[in-house]
N, C-alpha and C positions, 0 to 999 in steps of 0.2 A: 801652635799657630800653623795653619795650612798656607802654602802658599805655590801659586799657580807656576809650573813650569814649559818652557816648552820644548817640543817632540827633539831630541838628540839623536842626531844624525852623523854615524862616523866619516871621519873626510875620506874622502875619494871614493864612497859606497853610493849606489844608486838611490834616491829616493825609493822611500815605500810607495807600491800602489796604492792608492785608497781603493776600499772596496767600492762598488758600482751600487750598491744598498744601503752604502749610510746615512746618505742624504734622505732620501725615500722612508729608510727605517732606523731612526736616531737611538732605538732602545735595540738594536741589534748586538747580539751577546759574542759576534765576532766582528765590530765594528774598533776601528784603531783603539788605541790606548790614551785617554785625552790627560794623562796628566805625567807622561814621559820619564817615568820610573822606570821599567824595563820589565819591568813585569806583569803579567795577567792574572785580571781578577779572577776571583773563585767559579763564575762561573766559564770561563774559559775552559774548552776542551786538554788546554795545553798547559790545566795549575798541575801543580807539581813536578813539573819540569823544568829545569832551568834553562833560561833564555837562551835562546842562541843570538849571536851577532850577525847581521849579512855580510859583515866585512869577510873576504877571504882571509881564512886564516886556521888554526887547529882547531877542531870540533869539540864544544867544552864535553867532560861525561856527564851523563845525566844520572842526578841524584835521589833514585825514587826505588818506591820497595816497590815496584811494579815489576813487573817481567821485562828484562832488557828486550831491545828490538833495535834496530838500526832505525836511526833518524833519516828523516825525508828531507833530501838536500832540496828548498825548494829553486823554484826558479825564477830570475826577477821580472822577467815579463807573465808568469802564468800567475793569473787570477786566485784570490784563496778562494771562490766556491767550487776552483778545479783540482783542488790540491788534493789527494787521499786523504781521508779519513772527515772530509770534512759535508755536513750535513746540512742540505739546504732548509732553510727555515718553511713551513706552510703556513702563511699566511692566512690565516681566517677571520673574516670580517665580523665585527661583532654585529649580535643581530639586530642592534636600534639603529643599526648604520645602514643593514639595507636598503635598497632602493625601493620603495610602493610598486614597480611593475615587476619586480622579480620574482613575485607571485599573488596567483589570481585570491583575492580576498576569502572567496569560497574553501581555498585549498590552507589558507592558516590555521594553525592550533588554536582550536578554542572557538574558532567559528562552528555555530551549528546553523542549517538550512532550516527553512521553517517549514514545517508540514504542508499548508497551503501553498506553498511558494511554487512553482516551477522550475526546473534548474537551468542554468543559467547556460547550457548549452540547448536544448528546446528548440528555441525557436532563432535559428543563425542568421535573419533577415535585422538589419536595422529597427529601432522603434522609430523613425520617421518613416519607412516602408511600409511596415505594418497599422499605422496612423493610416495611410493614405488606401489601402487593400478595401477597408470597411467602407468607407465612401462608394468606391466603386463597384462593390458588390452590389451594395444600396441600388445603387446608379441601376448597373446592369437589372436587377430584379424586379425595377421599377421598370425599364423596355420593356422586359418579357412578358409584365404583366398589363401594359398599355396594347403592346403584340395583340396577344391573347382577346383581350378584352375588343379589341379595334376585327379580330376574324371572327368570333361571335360577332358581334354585330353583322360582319357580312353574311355570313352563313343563316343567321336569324332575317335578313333583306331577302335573300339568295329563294327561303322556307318561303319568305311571304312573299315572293313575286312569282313562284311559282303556283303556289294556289290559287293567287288572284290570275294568273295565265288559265289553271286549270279550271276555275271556275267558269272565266272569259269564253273561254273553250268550250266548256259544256252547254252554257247560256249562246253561244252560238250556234251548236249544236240542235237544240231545240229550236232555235230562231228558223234554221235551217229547215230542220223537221216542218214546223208550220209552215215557212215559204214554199215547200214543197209539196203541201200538202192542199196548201193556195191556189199552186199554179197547177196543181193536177185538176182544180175547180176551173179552171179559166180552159175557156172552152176555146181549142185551135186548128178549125177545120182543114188547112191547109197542112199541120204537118197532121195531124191524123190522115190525111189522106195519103202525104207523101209514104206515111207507113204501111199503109192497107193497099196501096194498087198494087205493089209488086206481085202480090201475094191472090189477086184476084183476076180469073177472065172467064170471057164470053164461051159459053156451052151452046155446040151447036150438035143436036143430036135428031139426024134426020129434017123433016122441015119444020124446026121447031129451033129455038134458039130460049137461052135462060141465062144465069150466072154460075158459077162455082165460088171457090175460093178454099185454098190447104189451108189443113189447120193440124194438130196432135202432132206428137213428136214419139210415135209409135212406127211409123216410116219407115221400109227398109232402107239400106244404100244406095242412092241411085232412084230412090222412088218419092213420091208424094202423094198425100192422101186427101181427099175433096171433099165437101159435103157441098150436096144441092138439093131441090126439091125432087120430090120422085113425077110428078106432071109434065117437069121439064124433058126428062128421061122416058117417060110412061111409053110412048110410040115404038122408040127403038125398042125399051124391053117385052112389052107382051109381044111387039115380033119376033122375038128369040134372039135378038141382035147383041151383041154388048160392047158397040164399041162408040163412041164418041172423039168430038173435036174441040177440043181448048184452043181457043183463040185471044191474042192479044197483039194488036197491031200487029205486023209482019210475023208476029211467032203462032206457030202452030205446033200444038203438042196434042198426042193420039195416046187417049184414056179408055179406060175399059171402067164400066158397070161391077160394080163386085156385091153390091147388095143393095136390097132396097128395101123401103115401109111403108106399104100405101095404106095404111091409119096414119102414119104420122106427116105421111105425104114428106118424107125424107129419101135418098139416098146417099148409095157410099161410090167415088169414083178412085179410082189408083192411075197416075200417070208415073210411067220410065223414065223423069228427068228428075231431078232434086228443084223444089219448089221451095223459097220461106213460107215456112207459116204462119199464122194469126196465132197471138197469144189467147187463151181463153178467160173471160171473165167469172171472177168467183162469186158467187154470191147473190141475192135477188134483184132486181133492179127495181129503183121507187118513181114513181111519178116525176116528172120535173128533171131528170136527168137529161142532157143535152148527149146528142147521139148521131153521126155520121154515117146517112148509106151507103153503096158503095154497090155499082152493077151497073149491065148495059140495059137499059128502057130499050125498046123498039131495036135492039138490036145495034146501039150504039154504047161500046165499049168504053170504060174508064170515065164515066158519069157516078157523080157527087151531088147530095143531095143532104142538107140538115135538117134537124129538127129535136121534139125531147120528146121523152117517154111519157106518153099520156095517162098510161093505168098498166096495170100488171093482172091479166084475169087469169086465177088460177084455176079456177073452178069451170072454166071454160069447157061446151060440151066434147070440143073435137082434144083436149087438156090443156095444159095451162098456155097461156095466150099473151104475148106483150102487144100492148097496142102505142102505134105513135104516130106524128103528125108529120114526119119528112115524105115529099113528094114522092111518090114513086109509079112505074107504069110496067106495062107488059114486056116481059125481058127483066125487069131488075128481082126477077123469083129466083130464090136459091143467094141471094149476096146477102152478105155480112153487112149486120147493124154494128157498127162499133163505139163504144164509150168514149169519153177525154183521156183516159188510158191508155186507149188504142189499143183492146182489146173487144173480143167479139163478144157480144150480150145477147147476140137472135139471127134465126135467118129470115130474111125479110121473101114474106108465102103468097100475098096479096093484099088485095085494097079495097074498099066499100066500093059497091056502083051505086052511081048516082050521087056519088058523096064527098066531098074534099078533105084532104087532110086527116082521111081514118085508114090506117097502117095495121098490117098485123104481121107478127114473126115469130116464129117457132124459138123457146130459149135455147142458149147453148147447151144449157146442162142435159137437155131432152136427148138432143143430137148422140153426145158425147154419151150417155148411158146408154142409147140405142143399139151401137158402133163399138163402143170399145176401143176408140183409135187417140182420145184427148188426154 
């Protein structure tokens, strides 16, 4: 029959410490003695030896075929995990007692990762992070491509309003062209004239008076070159003379004869002042053309006189001949017939007797192939 005893404790000896691990570890193999025999179970470090007392008192010998050694007087305030010889236990947790975070699921025995899988360090962002990434790429991809779509459009606007500009342009361009090709038709004897007087005066050569007017841009510096009839001139030149007077209200300018054509009843005059000249007209002149004289009649300078080109005779005995209907009289021989151009078409040579409105003038082109100076 077992029966329970308890702990004996000699009088006047201090309580045993309890150890600080029994309570904590109840199957501890150096935890007191729970049934106050005086001795240590087997697996005690301290079987085989017989007990000692803490009473002060002789030290029993110890009974053991072991290698004697001197006993460890302990002390009663020092703890037995501090005592020599004695081993602290290592506690190791069995492993169904672990905790689930003491390691990452990935890293236990026996888990294997699955081929497809991605590992589980990858991608360090939350899965609510990465939930919301996708949306907003979406989002962004869908500006860029609203962006895109919204500057084409402008650039394809940008193409087509510059075309229609450039078409606008060119169709004004033309518009242009004909207006101007209109208004060269509209006949303006006022500014033709403001253009032709500069450029035209009164030839008074001996007692005879006619017109001039510069024309070629053959000219030295400082000089200007004339055409007029050679009848105007005719006096002074068979007298050996060669000098002449350009007159135009207050101005006087002193020319010289430099060549003459009495077939074509032309001459050529040179003045020492720079004079504008008349631009020369290209080309044949047709019937119906409206045409501006320009010379002093009787002697009276800066007279204007219209009218159109009646016939163009080319076959004419004295050569080719324009004929036209603008007024003219003695003194306006040797002045420029000029077109709606305001260029010169003829020199105006004489006029029917007996007869109104029949005109004749040498063409320019005759002049100008004669001379050499257009």
């Amino acid at each position: 029959m077992t029966a329970t005893y308890e702990p004996f404790t000699p009088a006047g000896s201090p309580e045993p410490r309890r150890s600080r691990y029994a309570d904590r570890y109840p199957e501890d193999r150096y935890a007191e003695d729970r049934y106050g025999d005086g001795y240590r179970r087997p697996e005690d470090p301290w079987a085989g030896q017989q007990q000692r007392s803490w009473e002060p008192g002789p030290v029993w010998t110890e009974t053991s075929f072991a290698e004697p050694r001197v006993p460890h007087q302990p002390q009663p305030d020092q703890p037995r995990y501090e005592q020599p010889g004695y081993d602290q236990p290592r506690y190791e947790q069995p492993a169904h007692e672990q905790p689930a975070y003491a390691q990452p699921a990935y890293q236990q025995p026996g888990y294997e990762q699955p081929a497809s899988a991605a590992p589980a360090f990858a991608d360090p962002r939350p899965a609510r992070s990465r939930g919301r990434v996708k949306p907003l790429v979406i989002a962004l991809v869908a500006v860029l491509l609203g962006v895109t779509g919204w500057q084409a459009y402008r650039i394809e606007s940008v193409i087509k309003s510059s075309n229609d500009l450039a078409s606008a342009v060119s169709t004004a361009q033309n518009h242009s062209a004909d207006l101007e090709k209109a208004l060269t038709n509209v006949f303006d004897p006022e500014g033709i004239s403001a253009a032709a007087l500069p450029s035209v005066f009164r030839v008074r050569a001996g007692d005879f008076t006619g017109t001039a007017f510069s024309v070629g841009t053959k000219a030295a510096d400082g000089t200007a070159n004339l055409f007029t009839n050679f009848h105007v001139v005719e006096s002074v030149w068979k007298a050996g003379d060669r000098g002449v007077t350009l007159e135009r209200g207050s101005t006087r300018i002193n020319a010289t004869i430099v060549k003459v054509s009495e077939g074509k009843d032309l001459a050529l005059l040179r003045a020492k002042q720079e004079i504008k000249p008349l631009g020369v007209a290209g080309g044949q002149v047709k019937p119906g053309q409206q045409v501006v004289v320009v010379g002093a009649p009787l002697g009276l300078d800066d007279t204007v006189t219209t009218g159109v080109i009646s016939a163009f005779r080319e076959d004419d005995a004295d050569g080719p001949t324009i004929q036209f209907d603008a007024p003219i009289n003695p003194g306006n021989s040797g002045g420029p017939v000029v077109n709606t151009s305001k260029q010169v078409v003829g020199l105006a040579t004489a006029k029917a007797r007996d007869a109104e409105g029949i005109g004749l003038a040498i063409p320019i082109a005759t002049a100008c192939a004669t001379f050499k100076i257009c």
